[in-house]
C-alpha positions as CSV (number, residue, x, y, z in Angstrom):
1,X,170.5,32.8,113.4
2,X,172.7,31.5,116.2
3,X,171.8,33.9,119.5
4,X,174.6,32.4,122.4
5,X,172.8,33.6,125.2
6,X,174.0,32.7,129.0
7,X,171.1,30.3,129.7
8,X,170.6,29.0,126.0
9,X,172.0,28.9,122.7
10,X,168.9,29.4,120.4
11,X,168.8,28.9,116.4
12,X,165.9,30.0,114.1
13,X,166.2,30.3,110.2
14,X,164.9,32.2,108.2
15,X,161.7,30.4,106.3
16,X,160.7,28.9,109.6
17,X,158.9,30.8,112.9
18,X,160.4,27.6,114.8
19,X,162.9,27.8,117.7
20,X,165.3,25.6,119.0
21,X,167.8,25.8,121.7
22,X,169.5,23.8,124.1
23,X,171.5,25.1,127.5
24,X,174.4,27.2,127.1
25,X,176.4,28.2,130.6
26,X,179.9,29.3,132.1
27,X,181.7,26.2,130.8
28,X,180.4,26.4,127.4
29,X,182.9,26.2,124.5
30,X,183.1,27.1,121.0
31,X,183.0,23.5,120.0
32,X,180.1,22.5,122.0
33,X,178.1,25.5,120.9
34,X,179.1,23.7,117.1
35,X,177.7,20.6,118.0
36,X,175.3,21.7,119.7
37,X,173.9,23.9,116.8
38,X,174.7,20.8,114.0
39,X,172.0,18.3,116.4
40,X,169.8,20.7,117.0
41,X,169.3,21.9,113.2
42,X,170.2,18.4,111.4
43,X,167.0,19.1,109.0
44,X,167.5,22.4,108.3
45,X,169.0,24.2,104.9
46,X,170.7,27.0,104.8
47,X,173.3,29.2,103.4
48,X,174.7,31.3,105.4
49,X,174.8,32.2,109.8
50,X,174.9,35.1,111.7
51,X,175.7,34.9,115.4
52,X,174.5,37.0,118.3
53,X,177.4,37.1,120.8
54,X,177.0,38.2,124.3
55,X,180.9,40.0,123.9
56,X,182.5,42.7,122.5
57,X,182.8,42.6,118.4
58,X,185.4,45.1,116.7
59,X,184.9,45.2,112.9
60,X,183.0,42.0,113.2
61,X,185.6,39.9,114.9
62,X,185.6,39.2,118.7
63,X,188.4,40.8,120.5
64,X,187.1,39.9,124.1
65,X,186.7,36.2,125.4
66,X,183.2,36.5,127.1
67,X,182.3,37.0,130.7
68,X,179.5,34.2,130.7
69,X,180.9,31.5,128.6
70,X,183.8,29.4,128.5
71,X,186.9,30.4,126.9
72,X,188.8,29.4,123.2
73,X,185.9,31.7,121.6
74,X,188.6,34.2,120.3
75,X,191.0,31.3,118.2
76,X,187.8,29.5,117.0
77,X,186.9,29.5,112.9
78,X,183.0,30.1,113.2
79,X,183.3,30.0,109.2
80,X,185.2,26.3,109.1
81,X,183.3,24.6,111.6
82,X,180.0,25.6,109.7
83,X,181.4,25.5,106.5
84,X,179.1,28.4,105.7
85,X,180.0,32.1,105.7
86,X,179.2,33.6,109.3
87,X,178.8,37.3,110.5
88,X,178.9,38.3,113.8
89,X,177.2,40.7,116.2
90,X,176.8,41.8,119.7
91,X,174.1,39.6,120.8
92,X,172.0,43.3,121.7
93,X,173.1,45.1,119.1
94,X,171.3,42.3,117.6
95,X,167.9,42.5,118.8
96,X,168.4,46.5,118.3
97,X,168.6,45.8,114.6
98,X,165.8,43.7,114.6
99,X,163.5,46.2,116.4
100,X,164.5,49.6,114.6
101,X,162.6,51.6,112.7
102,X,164.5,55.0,111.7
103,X,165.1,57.8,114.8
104,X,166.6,57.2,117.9
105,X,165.8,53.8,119.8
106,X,166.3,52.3,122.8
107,X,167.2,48.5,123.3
108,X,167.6,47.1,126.7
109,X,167.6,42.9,127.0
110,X,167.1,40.9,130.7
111,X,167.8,37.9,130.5
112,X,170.9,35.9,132.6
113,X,172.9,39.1,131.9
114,X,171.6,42.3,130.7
115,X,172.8,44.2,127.8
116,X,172.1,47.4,125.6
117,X,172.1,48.6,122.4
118,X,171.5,52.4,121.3
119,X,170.2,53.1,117.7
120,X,170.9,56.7,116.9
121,X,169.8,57.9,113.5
122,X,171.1,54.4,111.7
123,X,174.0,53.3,114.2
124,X,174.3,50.7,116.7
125,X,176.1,51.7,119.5
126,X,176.1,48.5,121.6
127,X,176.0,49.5,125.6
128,X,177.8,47.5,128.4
129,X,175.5,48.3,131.1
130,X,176.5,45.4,133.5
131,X,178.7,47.3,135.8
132,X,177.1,50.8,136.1
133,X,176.5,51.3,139.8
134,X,172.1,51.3,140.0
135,X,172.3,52.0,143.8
136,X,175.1,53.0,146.5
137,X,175.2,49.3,146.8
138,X,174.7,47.6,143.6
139,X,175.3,47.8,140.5
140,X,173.0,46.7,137.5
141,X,173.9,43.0,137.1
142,X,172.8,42.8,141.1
143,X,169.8,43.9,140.7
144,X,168.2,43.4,136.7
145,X,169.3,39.9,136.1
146,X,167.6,36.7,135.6
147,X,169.8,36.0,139.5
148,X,168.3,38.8,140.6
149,X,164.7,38.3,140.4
150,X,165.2,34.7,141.7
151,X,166.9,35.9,144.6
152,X,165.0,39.0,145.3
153,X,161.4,38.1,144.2
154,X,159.9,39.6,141.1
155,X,158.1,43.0,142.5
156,X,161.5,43.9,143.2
157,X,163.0,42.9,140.2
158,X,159.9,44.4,138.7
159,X,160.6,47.7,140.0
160,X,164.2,48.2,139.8
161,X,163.5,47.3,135.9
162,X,161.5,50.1,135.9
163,X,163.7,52.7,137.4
164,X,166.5,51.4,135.4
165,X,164.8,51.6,132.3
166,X,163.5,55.7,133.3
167,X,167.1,56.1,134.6
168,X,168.2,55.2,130.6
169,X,165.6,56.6,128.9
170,X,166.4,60.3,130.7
171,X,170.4,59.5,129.6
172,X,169.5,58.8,126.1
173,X,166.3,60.6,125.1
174,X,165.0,57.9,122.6
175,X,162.0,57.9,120.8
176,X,161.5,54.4,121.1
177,X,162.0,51.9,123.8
178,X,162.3,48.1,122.8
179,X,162.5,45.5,125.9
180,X,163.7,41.8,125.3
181,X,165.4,39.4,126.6
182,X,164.3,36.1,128.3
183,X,162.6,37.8,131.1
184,X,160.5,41.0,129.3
185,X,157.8,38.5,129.3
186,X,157.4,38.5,133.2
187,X,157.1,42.3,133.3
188,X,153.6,43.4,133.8
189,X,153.1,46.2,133.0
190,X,156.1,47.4,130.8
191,X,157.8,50.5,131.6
192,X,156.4,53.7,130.3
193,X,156.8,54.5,126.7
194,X,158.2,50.9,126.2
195,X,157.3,48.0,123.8
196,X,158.0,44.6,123.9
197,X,160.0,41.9,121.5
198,X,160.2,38.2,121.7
199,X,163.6,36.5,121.1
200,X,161.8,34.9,118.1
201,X,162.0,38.5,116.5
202,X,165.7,38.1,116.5
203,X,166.0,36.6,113.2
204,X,164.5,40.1,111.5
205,X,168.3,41.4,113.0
206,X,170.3,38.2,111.6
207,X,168.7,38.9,108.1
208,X,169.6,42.6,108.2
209,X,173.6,41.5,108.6
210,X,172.8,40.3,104.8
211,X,172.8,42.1,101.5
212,X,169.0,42.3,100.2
213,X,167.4,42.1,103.2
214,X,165.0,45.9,103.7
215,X,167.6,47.3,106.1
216,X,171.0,46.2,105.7
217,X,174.0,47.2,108.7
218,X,178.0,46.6,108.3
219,X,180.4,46.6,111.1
220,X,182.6,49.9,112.0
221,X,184.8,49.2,114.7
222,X,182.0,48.6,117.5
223,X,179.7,50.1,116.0
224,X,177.0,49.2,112.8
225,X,175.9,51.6,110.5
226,X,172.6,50.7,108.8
227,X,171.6,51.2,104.8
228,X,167.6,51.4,104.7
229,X,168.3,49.8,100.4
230,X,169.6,46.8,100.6
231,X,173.0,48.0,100.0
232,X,176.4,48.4,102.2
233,X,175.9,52.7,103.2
234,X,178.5,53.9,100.9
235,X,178.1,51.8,98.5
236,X,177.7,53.1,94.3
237,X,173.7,51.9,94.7
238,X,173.1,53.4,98.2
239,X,174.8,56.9,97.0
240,X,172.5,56.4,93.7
241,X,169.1,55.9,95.8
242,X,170.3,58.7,98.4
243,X,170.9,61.2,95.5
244,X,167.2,60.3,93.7
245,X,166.0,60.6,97.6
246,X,166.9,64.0,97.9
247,X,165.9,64.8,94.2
248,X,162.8,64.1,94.5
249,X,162.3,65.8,97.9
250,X,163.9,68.7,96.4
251,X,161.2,68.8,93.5
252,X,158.5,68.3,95.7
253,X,159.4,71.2,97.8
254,X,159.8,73.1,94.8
């Protein structure tokens, strides 16, 4: 797992509960995120890479150089430079799909930026939530971001966390609320009717972009759709299991 946050790039794989990172920033390039990865992971094995990016993804692609990076990201070959196959994800929609559990769920990250992902009934709908006015004079990213609680003090940053996170939660009616991100560790106490998630638990999500992992998601335009088998949704052996699903719930209510 490669998660290209705005303060870190951090890397975790899969038989290990280890972390590593190193910083990330506004001038940070493709090619130095590469290298970056390569030293920091010299001793690792592994076979394949997903990537949390903190940008829009279409169909797994990025279309949109990112707001808190440096630029090239679009032109660069993830896949060459690794010399591994690599899947991409919105960085939230991410940590959403490392926290579901079936329904409706609500993922909100603070970290240097803040970003979103809703869950609804096995889709990822990632959120841009950056920009959405929060007050007559601010907007989101004034007031919820890692900035924001330096320059503000935390029982401020506290607070408007809060009444951001009641604010979404009355917008999206989920039955679950997941908070990450770098910062969720320095709210006390969470918001009402929400749990917490390290950015350790990202690598649950990174799995899940794989085929045999217990859920399994595929891009669809900006959106993922999630299998609970294994298998792509649509696929002969997720129709198969569906079909003996509803069998079997159809002889049981019988």
């Amino acid at each position: 797992m490669i998660d290209i946050g705005g303060s870190s790039v951090k890397t975790m794989v899969s038989d290990r509960e280890e972390m590593r990172k190193f910083p990330s920033g506004p001038t940070l390039t493709p090619k130095q995120m590469v290298a970056g990865v390569k030293a920091a992971t010299r001793d690792w094995t592994f076979d394949a890479i997903t990537v949390g990016f903190p940008g829009l993804v279409e169909n797994g692609q990025l279309v949109r150089e990112p707001l808190n990076l440096g630029g090239g990201w679009l032109s660069f070959d993830l896949a060459r430079a690794f010399d591994r196959p690599v899947r991409i994800i919105n960085d939230a929609a991410l940590h959403a799909l490392a926290s579901y559990e079936g329904g409706r769920m609500l993922f909100v990250g603070f970290g240097t930026s803040i970003g979103a992902a809703l869950v609804a009934d096995d889709v990822i709908v990632p959120v841009e939530l950056g920009l959405v006015p929060f007050t007559k004079r601010h907007r989101f990213m004034t007031r919820l971001t890692k900035q924001a609680r330096k320059e503000s003090g935390h029982k401020r940053w506290q607070r408007s966390v809060h009444e951001a996170v009641e604010l979404l939660q009355d917008i999206f009616w989920p039955r679950d609320t997941v908070i990450g991100g770098g910062n969720a560790k320095h709210l006390d106490p969470l918001p009402a009717g929400a749990r917490r998630v390290s950015n350790q638990d990202g690598i649950v999500g990174a799995r899940r972009l794989w085929e045999g992992a217990d859920y399994f998601a595929v891009p669809y335009g900006t959106t993922w759709r999630i299998s609970k088998d294994g298998a792509p949704p649509g696929s002969p052996t997720s129709q198969a299991i569906a079909s003996s699903r509803a069998a079997r719930k159809l002889r049981t209510s019988g």
